[in-house]
Phi, psi and omega in degrees: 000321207276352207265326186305295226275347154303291199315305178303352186276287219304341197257340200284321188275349184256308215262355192216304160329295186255035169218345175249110157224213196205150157187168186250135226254352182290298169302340167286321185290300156337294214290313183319314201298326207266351180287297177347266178332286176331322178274311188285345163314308220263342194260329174052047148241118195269344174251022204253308193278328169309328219258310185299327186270002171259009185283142160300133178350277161346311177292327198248037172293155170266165173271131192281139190248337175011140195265332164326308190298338182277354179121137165191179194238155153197131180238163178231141172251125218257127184232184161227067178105215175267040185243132166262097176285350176142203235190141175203129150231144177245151186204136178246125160225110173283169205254146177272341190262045194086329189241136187247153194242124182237128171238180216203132199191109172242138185211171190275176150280177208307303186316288173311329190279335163303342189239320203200068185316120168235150233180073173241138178232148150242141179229129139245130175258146175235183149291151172278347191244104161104000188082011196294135158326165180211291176237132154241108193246159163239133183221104176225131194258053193271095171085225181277006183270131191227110175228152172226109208211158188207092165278113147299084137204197197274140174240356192273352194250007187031034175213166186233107172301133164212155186205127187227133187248057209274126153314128160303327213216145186256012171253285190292350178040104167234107183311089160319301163192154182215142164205142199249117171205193146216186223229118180287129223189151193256333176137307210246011162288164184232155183245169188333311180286273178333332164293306168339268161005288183287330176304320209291334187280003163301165173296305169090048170340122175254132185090032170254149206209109180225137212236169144204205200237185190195135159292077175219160189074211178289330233233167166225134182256169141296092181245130184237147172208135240235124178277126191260307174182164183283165210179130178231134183219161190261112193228180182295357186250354165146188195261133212209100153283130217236170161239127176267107203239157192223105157279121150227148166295122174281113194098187172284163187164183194295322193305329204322304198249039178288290228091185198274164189254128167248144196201106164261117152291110207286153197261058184234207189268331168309317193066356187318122208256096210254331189205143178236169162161127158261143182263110189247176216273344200257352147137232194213151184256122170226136187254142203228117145258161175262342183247120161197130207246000000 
């Protein structure tokens, strides 16, 4: 029983603690339009601004400047109560062409790993301008379940590949079952990580609510996120004033029956995301960071 409800702190704490947040994706999309507009006023070309206005939404997003983009680290420790169930770290590595590579990477303690070896990475590379996704790989290795999985995608083909893959074995990867399909999408989705991301460059209002849509699994969600309120709270790396922000899903979804999701962000141009926790019927699952480079 004590091994279940670790496996669920370690899957709860990577796919949903450190990859599901929300942020809105219409308004960053406005203000590019209206950036836009601004330059081509000042350049006093009508077939430069003719031109612009036929790019898709996506294409006129702004470039994210985030003090994050220059690279980072951040590490956690994933717990139950008082049980340390394993360690995640996410890292940003820019890019020379335009684009960050963002990863994810969780594993059990020692103890657990002995019963029920966990080993999960995530890679997104997005655009700096609006964060758009690009590639989303999953690769996780929990007890004997060995999966590999990827969303693409094209915004200019308005749609998002995706292909999944479970492994008998995580050395010889002798295929179990694959299935390959996609997903119809307007252009401006995001996928799990790349949401991530984009809350931390919001205003983060408070009692403000903001919604878009996302890609993950098979499927495109609605997703929203409730600003609650500031907040200084204490953890092992120090005393921190934060934003207390809520991911919810609308409607049905993978998420439905998770419990509620809490994500504090300290509350400077950093965003640092200092204490994540979900709340389940078995008491609350938490990513605490200890680190951050």
């Amino acid at each position: 029983m004590v091994y279940c409800v670790l496996k669920k702190t370690l899957l709860l704490g990577v796919l949903l603690l450190l990859s599901v947040s929300f942020a809105e994706t219409v308004p960053a999309s406005s203000k590019a339009q209206s950036s836009s507009a601004q330059v081509f006023k000042a350049q006093s070309s009508s077939s430069i601004a003719s031109s612009s206005a036929s790019l898709p939404k996506w294409q006129t997003l702004p470039e994210m400047n985030a003090p994050w983009m220059k690279g980072e680290k951040l590490s956690y420790t994933l717990s139950w109560g008082f049980i340390t169930a394993g360690y995640a770290t996410l890292e940003v590595k820019p890019r020379k062409d335009g684009k960050t590579e963002f990863l994810t990477f969780a594993t059990a303690n020692k103890t657990v790993n002995k019963f029920y070896p966990v080993h999960d990475t995530v890679y997104t590379l997005v655009r700096n301008k609006g964060l758009m996704t690009d590639v989303f790989r999953k690769s996780l290795h929990e007890g004997t379940f060995h999966n590999k999985s990827m969303i693409r995608f094209d915004r200019d083909a308005k749609k998002a590949f995706l292909s999944d893959t479970v492994f008998r074995d995580a050395v010889n990867h002798y295929v179990k079952r694959s299935a390959d399909t996609s997903v119809a999408i307007t252009g401006l989705e995001h996928s799990i990580m790349s949401a991530f991301y984009l809350v931390r460059t919001l205003p983060l209002k408070e009692g403000a609510t903001s919604r878009f849509s996302a890609v993950s699994g098979e499927k495109r969600y609605e997703l929203k996120v409730i600003i609650h309120k500031r907040e200084k709270i204490k953890t092992d790396l120090g005393e921190f004033n934060t934003v207390k922000v809520e991911p919810v899903l609308d409607g049905d979804g993978i998420f439905k029956s998770s419990g509620r999701i809490f994500i504090w962000f300290t509350d400077d141009e950093k965003r640092l995301p200092v204490l994540m926790q979900c709340e389940i019927k078995l008491g609350s699952i938490k990513a605490e960071l200890t680190k951050a480079e």
